[in-house]
N, C-alpha and C positions, 0 to 999 in steps of 0.2 A: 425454531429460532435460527437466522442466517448469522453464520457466522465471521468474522472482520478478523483477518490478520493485521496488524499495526505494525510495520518496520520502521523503527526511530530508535536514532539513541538517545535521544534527551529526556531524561525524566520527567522534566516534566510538563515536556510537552504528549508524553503517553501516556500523562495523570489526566490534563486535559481533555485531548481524543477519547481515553478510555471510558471515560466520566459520562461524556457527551454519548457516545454509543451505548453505553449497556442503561443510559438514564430514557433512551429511544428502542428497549428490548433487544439489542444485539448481544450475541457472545463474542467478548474480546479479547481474542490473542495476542501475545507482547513478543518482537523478535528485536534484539539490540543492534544486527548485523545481517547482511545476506547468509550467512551460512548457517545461522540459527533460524533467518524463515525458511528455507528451507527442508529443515530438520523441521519444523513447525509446521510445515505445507503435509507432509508427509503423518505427521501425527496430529492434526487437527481438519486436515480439510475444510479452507477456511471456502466461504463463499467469493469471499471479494479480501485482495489485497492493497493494503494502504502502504504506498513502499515511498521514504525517502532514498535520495539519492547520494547524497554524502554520508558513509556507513565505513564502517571501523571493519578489517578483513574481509568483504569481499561488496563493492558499491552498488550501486542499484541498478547499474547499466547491466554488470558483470550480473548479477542476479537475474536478471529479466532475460539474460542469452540463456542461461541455463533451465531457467522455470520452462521458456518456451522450445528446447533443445528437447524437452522429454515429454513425449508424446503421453504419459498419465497425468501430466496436472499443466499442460499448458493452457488446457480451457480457462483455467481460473481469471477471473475479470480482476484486473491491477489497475488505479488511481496512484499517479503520484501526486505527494503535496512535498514539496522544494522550495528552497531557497533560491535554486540554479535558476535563469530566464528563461523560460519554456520558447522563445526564437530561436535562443544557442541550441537547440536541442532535436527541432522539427523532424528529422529524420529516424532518429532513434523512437521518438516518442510512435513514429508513423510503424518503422520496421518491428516492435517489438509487442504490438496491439493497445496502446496506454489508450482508457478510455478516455478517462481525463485528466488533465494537468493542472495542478493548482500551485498559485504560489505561496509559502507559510504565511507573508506577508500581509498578502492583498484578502484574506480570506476566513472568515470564520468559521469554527466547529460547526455551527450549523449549518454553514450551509453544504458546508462535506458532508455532513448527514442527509441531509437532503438530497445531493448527489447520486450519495449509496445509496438510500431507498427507494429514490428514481429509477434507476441500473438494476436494482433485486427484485422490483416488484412488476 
């Protein structure tokens, strides 16, 4: 079973997400902030992370320097899904390995499901 880290702080929007993955066989990890995925990367070993960008103590840009700063889990395959315009962002999103960029908006649970089990499989 591949495992999903989920970074969001909205309730419930990681009722949503969560619902949608583990209803497609995934195990779902829940991290409110960068510094709890993190702690979560380290104690879960997720296959694929789902990381918002606007995060309560440490952001998703700030998070993504550090996941890929440490040579044990920078493999890990990261999807953002954002509010942010993924134009404003082309560099980051290039520099920091983002496979894909979604926006909360334009996009439904499934088809980030879909996504991720394109990328895992």
């Amino acid at each position: 079973m591949k495992t999903i880290l989920l970074v969001e702080d909205d309730p419930f929007i990681v009722d949503i997400y969560a619902t949608e993955f583990k209803r497609e066989g995934f195990a779902v990890e829940v991290a409110m902030d960068g510094v709890a995925a993190l702690e979560a990367i380290k104690n879960h070993h997720p296959d694929m992370v789902l990381l918002d960008i606007i995060l309560p103590k440490m952001d998703g840009w700030e998070f993504l320097k550090v996941l890929r700063g440490d040579a044990a889990i920078r493999h890990i395959k990261v999807m953002v899904i954002s509010n942010l315009n993924q134009q404003d962002y082309t560099r980051e999103i290039e520099q920091f390995g983002v496979i894909k960029y979604f926006l909360k908006i334009q996009t439904t649970p499934e088809e980030i499901v879909k996504a991720v089990k394109e990328t895992l499989t």
